[in-house]
DSSP file (Angstrom, degrees, kcal/mol; ACC not computed):
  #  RESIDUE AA STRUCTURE BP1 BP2  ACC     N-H-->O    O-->H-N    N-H-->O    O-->H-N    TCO  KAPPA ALPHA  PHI   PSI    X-CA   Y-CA   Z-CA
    1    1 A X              0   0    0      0, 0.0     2,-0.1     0, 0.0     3,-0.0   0.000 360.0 360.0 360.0 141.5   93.4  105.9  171.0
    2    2 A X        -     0   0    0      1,-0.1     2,-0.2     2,-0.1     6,-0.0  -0.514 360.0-109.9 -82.6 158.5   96.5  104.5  172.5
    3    3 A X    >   -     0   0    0     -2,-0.1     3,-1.3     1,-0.1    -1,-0.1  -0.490  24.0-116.8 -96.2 176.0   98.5  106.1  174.6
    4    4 A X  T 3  S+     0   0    0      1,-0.3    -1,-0.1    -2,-0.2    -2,-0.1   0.844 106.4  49.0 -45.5 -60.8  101.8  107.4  173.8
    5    5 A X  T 3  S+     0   0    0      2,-0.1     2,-0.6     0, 0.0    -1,-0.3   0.304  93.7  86.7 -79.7   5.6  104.1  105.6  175.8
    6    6 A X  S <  S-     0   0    0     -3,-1.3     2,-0.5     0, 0.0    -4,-0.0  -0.829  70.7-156.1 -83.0 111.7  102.5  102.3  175.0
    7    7 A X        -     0   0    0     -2,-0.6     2,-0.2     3,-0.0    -2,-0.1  -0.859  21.2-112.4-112.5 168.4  104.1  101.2  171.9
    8    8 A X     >  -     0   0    0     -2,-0.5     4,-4.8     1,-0.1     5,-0.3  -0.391  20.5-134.6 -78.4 133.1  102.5   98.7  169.5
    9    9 A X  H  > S+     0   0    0     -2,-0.2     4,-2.7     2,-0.2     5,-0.2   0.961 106.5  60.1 -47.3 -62.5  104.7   95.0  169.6
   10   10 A X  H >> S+     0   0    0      1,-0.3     4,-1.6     2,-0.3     3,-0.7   0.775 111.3  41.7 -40.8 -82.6  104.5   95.2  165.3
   11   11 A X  H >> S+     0   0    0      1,-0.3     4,-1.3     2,-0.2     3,-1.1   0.768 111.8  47.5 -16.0 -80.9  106.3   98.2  165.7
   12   12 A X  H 3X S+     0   0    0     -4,-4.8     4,-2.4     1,-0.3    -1,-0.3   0.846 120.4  42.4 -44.2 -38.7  108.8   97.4  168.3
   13   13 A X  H <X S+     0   0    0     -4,-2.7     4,-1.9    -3,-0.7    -1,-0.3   0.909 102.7  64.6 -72.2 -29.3  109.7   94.3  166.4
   14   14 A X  H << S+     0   0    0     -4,-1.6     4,-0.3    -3,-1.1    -1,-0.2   0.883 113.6  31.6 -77.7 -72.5  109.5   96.1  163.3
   15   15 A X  H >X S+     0   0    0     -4,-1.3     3,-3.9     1,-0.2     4,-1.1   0.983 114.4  63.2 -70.5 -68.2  113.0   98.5  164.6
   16   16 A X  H 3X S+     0   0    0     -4,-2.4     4,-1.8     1,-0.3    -1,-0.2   0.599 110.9  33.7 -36.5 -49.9  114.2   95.6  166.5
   17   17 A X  H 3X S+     0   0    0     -4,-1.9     4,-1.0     2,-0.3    -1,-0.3   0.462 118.9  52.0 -61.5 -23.4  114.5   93.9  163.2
   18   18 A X  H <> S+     0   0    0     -3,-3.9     4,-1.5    -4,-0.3    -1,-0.2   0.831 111.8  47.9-117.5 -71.6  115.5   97.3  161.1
   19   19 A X  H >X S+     0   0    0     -4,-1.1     4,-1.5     1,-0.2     3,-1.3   0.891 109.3  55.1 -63.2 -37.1  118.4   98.2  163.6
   20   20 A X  H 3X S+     0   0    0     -4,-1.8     4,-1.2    -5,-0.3     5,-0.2   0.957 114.1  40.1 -51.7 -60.3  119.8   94.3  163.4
   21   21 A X  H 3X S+     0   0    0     -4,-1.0     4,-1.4     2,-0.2    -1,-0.3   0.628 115.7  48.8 -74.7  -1.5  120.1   94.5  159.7
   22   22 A X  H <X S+     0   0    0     -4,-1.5     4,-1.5    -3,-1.3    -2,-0.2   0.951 117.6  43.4 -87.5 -46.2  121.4   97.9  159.6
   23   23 A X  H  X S+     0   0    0     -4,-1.5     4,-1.1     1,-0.2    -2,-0.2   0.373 115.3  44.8 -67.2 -16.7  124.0   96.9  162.3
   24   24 A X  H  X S+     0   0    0     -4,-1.2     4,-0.8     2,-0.2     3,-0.2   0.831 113.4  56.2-117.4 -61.6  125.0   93.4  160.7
   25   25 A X  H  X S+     0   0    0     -4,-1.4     4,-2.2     1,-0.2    -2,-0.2   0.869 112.8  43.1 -45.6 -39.8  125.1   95.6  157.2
   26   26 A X  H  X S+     0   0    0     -4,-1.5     4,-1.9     1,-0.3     5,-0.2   0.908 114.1  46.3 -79.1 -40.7  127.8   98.1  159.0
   27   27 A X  H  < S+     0   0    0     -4,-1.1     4,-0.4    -3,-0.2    -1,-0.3   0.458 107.2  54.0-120.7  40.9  129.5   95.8  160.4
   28   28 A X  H  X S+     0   0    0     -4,-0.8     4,-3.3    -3,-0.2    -2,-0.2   0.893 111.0  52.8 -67.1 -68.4  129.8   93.5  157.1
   29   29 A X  H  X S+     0   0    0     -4,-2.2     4,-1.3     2,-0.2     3,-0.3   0.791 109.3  48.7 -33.8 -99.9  131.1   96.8  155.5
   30   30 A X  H  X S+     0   0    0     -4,-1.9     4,-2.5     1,-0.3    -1,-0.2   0.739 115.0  44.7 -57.2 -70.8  133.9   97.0  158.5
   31   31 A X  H >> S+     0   0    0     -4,-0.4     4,-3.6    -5,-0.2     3,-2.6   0.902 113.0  51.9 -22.7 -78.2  134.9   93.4  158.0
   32   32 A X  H 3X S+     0   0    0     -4,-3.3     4,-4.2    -3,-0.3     5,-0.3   0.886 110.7  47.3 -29.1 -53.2  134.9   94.0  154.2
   33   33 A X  H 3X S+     0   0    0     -4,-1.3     4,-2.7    -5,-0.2    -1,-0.3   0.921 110.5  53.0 -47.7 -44.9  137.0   96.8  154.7
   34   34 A X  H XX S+     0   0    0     -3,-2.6     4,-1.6    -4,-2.5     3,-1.0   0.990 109.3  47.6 -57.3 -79.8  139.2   94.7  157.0
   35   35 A X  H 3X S+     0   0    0     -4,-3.6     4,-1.9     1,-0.3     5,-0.4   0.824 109.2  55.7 -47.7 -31.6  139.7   91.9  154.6
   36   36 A X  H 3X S+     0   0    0     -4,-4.2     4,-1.4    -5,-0.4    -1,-0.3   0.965 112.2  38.9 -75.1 -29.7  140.6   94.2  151.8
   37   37 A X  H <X S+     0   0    0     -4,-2.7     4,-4.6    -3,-1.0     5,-0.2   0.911 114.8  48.9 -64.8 -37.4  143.1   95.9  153.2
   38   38 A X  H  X S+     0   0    0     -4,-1.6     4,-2.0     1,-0.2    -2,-0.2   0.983 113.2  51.8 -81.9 -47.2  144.5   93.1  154.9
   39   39 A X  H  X S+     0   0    0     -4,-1.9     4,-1.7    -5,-0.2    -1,-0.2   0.912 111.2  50.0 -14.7 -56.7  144.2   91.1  151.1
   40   40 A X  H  X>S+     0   0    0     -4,-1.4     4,-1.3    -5,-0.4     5,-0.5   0.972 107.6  55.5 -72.1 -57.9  146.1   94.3  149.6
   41   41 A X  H  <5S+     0   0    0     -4,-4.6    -2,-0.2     1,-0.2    -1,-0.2   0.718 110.0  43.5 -70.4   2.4  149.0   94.0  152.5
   42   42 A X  H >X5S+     0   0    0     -4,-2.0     4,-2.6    -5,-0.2     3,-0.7   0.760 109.9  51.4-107.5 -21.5  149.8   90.4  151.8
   43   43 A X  H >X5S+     0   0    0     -4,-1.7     4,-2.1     1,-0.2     3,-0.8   0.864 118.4  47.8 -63.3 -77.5  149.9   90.6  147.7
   44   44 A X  H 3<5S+     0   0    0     -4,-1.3     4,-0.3     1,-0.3    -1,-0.2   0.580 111.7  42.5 -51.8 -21.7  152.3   93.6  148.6
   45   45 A X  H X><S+     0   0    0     -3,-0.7     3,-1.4    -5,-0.5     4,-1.3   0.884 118.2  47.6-100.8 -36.1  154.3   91.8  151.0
   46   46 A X  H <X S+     0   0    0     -4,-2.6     4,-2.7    -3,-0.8     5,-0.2   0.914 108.4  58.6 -38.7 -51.7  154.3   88.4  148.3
   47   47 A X  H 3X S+     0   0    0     -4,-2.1     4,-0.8    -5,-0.4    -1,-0.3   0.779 105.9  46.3 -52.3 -31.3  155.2   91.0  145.8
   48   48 A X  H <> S+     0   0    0     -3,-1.4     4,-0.9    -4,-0.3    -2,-0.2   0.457 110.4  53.2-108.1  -7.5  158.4   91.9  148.0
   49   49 A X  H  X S+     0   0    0     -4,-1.3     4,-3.4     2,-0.2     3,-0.2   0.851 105.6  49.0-100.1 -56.2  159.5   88.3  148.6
   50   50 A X  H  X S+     0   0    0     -4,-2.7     4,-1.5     1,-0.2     5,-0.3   0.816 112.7  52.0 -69.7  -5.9  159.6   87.3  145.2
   51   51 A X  H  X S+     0   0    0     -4,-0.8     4,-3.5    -5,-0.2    -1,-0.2   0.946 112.1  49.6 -34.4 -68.5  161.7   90.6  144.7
   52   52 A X  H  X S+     0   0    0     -4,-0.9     4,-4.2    -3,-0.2     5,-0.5   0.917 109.9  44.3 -29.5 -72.6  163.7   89.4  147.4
   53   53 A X  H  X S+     0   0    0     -4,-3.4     4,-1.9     2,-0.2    -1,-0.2   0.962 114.8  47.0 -66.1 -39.6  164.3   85.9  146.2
   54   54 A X  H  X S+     0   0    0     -4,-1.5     4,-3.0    -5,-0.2     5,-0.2   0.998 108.7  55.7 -85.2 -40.5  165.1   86.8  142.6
   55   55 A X  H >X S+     0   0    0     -4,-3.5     4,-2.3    -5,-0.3     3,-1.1   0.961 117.8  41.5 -22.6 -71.5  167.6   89.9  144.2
   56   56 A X  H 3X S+     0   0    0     -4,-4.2     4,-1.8     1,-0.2     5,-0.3   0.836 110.8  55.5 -56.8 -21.8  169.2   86.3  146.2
   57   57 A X  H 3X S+     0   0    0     -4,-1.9     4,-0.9    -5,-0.5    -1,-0.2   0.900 108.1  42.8 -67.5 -37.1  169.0   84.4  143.1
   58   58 A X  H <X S+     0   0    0     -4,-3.0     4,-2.0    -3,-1.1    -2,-0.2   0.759 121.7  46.6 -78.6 -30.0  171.2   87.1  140.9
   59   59 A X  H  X S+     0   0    0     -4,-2.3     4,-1.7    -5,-0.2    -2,-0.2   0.737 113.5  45.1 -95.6  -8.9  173.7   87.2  144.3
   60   60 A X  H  X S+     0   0    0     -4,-1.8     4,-3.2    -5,-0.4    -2,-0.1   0.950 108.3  60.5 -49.9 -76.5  173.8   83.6  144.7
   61   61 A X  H  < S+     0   0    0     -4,-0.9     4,-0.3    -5,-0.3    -2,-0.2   0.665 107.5  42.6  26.7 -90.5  174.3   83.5  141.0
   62   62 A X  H  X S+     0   0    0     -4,-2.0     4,-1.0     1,-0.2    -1,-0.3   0.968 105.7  59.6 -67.4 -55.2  177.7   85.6  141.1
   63   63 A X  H  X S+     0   0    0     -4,-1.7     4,-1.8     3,-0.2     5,-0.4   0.987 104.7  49.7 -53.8 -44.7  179.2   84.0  144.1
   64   64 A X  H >< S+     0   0    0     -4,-3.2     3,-1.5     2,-0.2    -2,-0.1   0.187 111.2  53.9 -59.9-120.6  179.1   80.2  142.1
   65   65 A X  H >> S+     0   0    0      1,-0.4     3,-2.4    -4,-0.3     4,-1.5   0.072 117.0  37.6 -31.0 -94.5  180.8   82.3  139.4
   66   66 A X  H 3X S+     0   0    0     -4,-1.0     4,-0.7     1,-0.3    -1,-0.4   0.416 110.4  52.4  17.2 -77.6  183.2   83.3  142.2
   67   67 A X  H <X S+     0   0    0     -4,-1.8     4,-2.7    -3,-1.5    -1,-0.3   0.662 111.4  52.1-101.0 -35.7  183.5   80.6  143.7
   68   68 A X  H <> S+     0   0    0     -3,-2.4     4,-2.5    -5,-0.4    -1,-0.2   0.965 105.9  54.1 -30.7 -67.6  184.4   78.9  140.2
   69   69 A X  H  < S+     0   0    0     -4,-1.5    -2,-0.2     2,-0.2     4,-0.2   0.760 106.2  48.8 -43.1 -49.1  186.5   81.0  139.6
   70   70 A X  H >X S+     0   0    0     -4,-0.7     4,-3.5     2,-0.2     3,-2.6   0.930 110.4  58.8 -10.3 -82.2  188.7   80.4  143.3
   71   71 A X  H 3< S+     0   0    0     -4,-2.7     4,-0.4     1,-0.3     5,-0.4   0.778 103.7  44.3 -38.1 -72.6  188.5   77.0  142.5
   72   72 A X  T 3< S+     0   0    0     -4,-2.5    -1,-0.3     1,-0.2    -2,-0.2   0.487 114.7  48.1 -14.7 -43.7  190.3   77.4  139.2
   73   73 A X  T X> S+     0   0    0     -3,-2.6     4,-3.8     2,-0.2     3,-1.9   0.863 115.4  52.0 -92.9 -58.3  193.2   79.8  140.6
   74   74 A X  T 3< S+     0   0    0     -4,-3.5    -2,-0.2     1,-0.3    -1,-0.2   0.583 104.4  43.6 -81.2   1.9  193.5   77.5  143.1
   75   75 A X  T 3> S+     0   0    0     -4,-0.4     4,-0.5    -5,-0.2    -1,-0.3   0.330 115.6  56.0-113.1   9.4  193.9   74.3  141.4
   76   76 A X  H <> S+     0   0    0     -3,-1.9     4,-1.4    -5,-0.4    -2,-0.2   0.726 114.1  44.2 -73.6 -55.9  196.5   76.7  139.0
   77   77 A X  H  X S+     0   0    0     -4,-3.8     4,-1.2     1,-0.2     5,-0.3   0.818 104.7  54.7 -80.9  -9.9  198.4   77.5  142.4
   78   78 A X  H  > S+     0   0    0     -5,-0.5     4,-2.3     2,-0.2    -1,-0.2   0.960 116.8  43.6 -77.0 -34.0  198.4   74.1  143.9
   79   79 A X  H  X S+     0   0    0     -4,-0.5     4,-0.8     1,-0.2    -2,-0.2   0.689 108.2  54.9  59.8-140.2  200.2   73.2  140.3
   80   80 A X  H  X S+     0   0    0     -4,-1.4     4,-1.7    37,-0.2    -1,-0.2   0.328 114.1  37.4 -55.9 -32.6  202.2   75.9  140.4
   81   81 A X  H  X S+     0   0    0     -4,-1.2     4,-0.8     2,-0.2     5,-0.3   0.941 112.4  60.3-103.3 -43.8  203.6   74.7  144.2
   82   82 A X  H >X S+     0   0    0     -4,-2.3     3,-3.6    -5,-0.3     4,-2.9   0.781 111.4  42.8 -55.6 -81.3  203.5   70.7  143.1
   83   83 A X  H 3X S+     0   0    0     -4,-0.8     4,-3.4     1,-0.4    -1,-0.3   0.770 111.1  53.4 -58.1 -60.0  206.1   71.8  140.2
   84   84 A X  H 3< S+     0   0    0     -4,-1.7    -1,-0.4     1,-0.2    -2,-0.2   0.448 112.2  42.7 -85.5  18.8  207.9   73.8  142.4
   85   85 A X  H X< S+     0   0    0     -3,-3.6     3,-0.9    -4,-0.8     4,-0.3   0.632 117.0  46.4 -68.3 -68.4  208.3   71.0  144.8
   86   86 A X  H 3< S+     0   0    0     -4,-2.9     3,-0.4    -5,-0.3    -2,-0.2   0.975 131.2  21.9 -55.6 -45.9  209.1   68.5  142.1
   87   87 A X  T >X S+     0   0    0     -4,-3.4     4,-0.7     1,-0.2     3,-0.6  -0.019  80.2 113.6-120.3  38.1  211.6   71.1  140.5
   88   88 A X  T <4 S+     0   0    0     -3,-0.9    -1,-0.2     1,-0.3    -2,-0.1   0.696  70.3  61.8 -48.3 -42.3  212.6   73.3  142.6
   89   89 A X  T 34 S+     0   0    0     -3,-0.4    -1,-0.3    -4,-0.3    -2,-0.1   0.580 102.5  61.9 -62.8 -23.6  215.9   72.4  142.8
   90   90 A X  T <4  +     0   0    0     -3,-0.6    -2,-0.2     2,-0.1    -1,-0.2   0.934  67.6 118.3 -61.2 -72.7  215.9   73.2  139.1
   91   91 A X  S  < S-     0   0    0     -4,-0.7     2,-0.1     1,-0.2     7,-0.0   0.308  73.8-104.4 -33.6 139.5  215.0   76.8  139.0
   92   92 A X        -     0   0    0      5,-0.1    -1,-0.2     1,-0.1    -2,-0.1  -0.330  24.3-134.0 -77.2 153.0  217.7   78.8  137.5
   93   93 A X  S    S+     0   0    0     -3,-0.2    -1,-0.1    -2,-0.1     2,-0.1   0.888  84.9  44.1 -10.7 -84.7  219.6   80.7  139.8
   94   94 A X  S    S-     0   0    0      3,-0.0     2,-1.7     1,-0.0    -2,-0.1  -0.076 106.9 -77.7-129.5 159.0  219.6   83.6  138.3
   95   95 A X  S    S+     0   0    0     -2,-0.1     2,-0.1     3,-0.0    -2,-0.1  -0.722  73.6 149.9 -79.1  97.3  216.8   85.6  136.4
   96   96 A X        -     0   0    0     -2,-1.7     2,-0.2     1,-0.2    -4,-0.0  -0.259  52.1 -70.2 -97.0-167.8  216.7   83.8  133.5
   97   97 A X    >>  -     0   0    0      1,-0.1     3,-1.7    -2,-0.1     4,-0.9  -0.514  35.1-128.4 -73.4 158.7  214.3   82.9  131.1
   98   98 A X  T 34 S+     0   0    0      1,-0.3     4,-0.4    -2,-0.2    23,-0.1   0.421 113.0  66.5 -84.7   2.6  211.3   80.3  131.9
   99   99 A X  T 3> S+     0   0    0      2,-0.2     4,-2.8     3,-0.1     3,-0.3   0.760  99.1  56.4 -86.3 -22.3  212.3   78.3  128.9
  100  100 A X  H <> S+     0   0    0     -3,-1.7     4,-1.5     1,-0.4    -2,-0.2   0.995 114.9  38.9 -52.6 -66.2  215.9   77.6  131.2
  101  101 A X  H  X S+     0   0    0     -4,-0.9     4,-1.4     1,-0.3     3,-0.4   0.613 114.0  51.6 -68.4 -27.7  213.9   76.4  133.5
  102  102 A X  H  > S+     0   0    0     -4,-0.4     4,-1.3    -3,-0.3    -1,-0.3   0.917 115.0  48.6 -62.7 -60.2  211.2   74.5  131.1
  103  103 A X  H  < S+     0   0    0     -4,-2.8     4,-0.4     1,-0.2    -2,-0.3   0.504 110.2  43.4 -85.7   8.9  214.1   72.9  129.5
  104  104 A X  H >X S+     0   0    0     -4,-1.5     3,-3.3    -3,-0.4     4,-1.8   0.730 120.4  51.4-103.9 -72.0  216.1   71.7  133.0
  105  105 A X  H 3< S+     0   0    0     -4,-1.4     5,-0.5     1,-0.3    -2,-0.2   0.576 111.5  44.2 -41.7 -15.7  211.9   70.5  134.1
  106  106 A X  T 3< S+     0   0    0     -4,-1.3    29,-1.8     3,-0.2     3,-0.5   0.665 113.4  50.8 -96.5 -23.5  211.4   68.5  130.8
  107  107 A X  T <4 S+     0   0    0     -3,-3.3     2,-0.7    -4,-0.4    28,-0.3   0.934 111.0  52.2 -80.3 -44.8  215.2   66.8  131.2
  108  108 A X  S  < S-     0   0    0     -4,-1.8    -1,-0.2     1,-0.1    -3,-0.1   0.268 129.4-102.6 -58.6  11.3  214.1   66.0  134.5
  109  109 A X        +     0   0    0     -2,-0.7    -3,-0.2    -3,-0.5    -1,-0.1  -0.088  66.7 152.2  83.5 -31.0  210.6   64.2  133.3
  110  110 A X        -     0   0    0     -5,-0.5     2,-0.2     4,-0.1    25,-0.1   0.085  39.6-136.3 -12.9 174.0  208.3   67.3  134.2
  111  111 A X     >  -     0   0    0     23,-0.0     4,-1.6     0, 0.0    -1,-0.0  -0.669  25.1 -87.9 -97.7-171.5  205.2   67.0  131.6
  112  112 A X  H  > S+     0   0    0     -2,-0.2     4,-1.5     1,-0.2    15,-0.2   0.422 119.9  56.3 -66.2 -28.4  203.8   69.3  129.9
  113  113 A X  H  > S+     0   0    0      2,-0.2     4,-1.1     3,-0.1    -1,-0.2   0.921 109.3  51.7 -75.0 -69.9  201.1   70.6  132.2
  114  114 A X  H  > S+     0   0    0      1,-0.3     4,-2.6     2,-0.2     5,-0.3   0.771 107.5  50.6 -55.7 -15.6  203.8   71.3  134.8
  115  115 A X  H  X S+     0   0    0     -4,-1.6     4,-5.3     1,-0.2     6,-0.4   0.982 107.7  53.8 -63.0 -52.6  205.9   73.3  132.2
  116  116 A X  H  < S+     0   0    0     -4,-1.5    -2,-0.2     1,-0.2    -1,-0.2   0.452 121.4  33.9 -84.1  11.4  202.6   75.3  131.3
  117  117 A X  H >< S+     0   0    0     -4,-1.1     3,-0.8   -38,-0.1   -37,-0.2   0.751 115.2  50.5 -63.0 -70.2  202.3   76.1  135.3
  118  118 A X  H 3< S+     0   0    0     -4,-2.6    -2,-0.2     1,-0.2    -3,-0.2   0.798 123.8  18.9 -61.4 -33.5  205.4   76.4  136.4
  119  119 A X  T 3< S-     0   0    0     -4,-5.3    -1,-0.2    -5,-0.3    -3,-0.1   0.254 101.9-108.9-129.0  47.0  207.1   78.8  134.0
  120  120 A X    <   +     0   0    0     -3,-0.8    -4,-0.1    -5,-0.2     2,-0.1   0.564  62.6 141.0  73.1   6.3  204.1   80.5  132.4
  121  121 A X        -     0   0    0     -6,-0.4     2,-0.2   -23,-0.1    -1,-0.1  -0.224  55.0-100.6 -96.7-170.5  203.9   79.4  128.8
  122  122 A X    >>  -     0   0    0      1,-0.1     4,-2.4    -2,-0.1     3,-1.3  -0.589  37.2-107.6-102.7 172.2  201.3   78.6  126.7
  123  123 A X  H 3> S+     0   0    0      1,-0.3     4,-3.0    -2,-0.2    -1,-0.1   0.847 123.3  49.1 -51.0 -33.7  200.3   74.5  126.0
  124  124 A X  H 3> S+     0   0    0      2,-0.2     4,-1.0     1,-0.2    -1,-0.3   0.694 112.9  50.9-111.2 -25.8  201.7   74.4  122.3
  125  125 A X  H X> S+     0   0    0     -3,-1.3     3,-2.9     2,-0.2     4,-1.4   0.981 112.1  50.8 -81.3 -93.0  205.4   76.2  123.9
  126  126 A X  H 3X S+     0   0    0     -4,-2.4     4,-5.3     1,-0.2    -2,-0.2   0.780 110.7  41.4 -11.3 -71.1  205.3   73.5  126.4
  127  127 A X  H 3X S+     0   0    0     -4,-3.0     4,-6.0     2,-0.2    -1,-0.2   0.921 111.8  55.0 -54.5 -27.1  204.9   70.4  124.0
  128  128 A X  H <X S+     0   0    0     -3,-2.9     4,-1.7    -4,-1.0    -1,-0.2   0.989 111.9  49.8 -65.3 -60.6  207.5   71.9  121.5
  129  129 A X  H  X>S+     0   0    0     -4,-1.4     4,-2.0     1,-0.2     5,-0.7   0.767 112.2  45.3 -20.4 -48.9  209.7   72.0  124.9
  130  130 A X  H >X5S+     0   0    0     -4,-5.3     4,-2.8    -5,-0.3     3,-0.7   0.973 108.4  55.9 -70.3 -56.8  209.0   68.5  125.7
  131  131 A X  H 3<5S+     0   0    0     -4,-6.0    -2,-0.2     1,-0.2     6,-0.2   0.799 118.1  33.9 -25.3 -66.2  209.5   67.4  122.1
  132  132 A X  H 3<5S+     0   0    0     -4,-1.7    -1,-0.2     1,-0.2    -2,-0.2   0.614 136.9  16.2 -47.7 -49.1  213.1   68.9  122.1
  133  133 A X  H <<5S+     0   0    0     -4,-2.0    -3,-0.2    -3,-0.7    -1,-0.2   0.472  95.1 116.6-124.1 -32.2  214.4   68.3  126.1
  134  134 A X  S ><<S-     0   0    0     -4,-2.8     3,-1.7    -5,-0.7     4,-0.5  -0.095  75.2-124.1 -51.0 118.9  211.9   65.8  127.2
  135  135 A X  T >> S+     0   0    0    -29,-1.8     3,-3.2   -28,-0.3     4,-1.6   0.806 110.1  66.4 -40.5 -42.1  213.1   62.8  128.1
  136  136 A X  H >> S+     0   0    0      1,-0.3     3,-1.6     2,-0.2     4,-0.8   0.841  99.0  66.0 -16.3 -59.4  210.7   60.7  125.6
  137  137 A X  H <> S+     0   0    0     -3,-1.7     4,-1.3    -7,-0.3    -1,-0.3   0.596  97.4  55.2 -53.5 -19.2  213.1   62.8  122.9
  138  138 A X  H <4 S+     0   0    0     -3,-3.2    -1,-0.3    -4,-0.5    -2,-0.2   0.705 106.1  40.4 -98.0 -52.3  215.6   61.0  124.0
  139  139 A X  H << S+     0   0    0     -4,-1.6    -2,-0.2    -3,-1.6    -1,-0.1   0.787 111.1  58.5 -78.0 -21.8  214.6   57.5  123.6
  140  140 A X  H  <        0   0    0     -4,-0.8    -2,-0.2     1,-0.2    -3,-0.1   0.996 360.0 360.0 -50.9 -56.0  213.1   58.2  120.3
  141  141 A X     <        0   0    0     -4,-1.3    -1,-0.2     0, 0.0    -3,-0.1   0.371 360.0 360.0 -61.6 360.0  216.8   59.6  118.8
């Protein structure tokens, strides 16, 4: 019989071998673990950037509306101050009506654009204006 504290090699290799693959299983299983979570926290942070961008997409979005808009008003007030450069000198006195003032800006050449800046009427007001006061009327008659 052998004695105790003698152990057989077959054995010993036998755990060596046993504890390697339990130890390599556990810490496959850690890893695994690792990587799924870490897997989970970037689809959740990808998920919160395209959130992000479409959020910046909607507020880009509305400023070019905006910023359309600006333009517009501002190529209305720039105009609005050309005409009342060119005709300034025109402008009634007085508070009168913006057809006074149409009809002094159309004897003076104005067109038709600057009428429908400068005193606030609509296009079809204007032209009648021009027709009437404009110089053009003047050379037809």
């Amino acid at each position: 019989m052998a004695s105790p504290d003698i152990v057989d090699p077959q054995t010993f290799a036998l755990g060596a071998i046993t504890f390697t693959a339990l130890a390599t299983a556990l810490g496959l299983a850690a890893w695994a673990v690792f990587w799924r979570g870490l897997v989970g926290r970037v689809a959740r942070q990808q998920a919160e950037l395209r959130r992000l961008e479409a959020r910046h997409e909607e507020h880009a979005q509305l400023l070019r509306g905006d910023l359309q808009r600006l333009e517009r008003s501002l190529g209305t007030l720039s105009d609005r101050q050309e005409s009342d450069t060119r005709f300034g000198s025109l402008a009634p006195r007085t508070k009168g009506s913006g057809y006074e003032m149409a009809i002094r800006m159309a004897a003076s050449g104005a067109t038709d654009t600057e009428l429908v800046a400068a005193c606030g009427m609509s296009r079809d007001e204007a032209e009648l204006v021009m027709r009437l006061h404009g110089r053009r009327s003047r050379t037809v008659a």
